[in-house]
N, C-alpha and C positions, 0 to 999 in steps of 0.2 A: 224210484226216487233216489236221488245221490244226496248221502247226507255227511256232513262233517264229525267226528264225533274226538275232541281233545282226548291225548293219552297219554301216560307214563312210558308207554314201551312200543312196541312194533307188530304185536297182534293182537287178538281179539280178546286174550284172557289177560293183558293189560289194564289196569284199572285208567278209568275217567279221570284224567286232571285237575285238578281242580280252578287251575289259571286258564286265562286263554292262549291271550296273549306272548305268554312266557313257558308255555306247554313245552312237554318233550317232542312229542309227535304228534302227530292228524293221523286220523283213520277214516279214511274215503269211502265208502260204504255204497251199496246201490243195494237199495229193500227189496227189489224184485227178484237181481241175478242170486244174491247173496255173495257178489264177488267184492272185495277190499284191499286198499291199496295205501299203505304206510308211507306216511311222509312224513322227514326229520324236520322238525321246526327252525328254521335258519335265523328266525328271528328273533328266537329264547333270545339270548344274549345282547341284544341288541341297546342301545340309548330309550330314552325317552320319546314316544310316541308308537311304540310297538304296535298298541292294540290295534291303530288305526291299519300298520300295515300288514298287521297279520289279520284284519276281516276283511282287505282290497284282496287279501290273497284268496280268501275263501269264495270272495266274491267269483274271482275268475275262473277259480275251479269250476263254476256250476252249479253249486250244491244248491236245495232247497230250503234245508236246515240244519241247525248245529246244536248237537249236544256239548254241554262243559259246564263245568262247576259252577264256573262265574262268568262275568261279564261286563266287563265300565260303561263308562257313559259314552267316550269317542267309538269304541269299536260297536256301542250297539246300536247308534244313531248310522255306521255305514251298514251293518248288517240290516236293519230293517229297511232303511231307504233301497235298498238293494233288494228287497222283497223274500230274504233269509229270515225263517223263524227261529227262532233262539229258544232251548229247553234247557232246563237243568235238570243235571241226575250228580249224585253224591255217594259215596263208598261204594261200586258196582264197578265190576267188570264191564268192558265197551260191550262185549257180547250183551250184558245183563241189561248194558242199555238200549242198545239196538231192541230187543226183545220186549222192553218195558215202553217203547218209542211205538211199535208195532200193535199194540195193545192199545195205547194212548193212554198209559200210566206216567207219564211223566207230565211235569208242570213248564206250561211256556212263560218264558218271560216278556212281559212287555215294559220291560225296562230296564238299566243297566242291574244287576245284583252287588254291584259292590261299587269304591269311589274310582276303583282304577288305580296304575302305579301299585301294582302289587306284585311283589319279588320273590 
């Protein structure tokens, strides 16, 4: 399974983001190989309406679902439409989430966790 997982940094001892939208990095993950692939967030910086095009991005990757702090209401109405389940994990290393993901310790959300427009 290819999962998304928001990051501070570019490997796995990276802590989870706690934005989505406005993350340092993606951590591309696949739960079976255990292989991962760091990608810079292009669209940190961006204007207003980030979220939406940072979950088209995640959309087209692939992924099944995505770990991160949080989540508004635009980015998680395309992540679910798109059939992307949405978890959240808090103070953990992406490994620690990947691991807590794997277990099914972590909580899904089914709704945005926050208003959005968060900096």
């Amino acid at each position: 399974m290819k999962i998304a997982i928001t990051s501070s940094g570019s490997d796995l001892d990276s802590m989870v983001d706690e934005r989505f939208g406005r993350c340092r990095y993606f951590i591309f993950a696949d739960s079976d190989t255990k292989e991962f692939e760091a990608v810079e967030n292009e669209y940190a910086s961006g204007a207003h309406g980030t979220g939406v095009q940072v979950a088209q991005f995640i959309v087209d990757k692939g992924v099944s679902a995505l770990i991160t702090g949080n989540v508004g209401p635009n980015a998680m109405r395309v992540l679910t439409e798109s059939g992307i389940e949405v978890y959240t994990a808090h103070s953990m290393s992406v490994k620690e989430a990947l691991e807590h993901f794997k277990k099914g310790n972590l909580n899904k959300a089914f709704g945005p966790t926050t208003t959005g427009h968060n900096r």
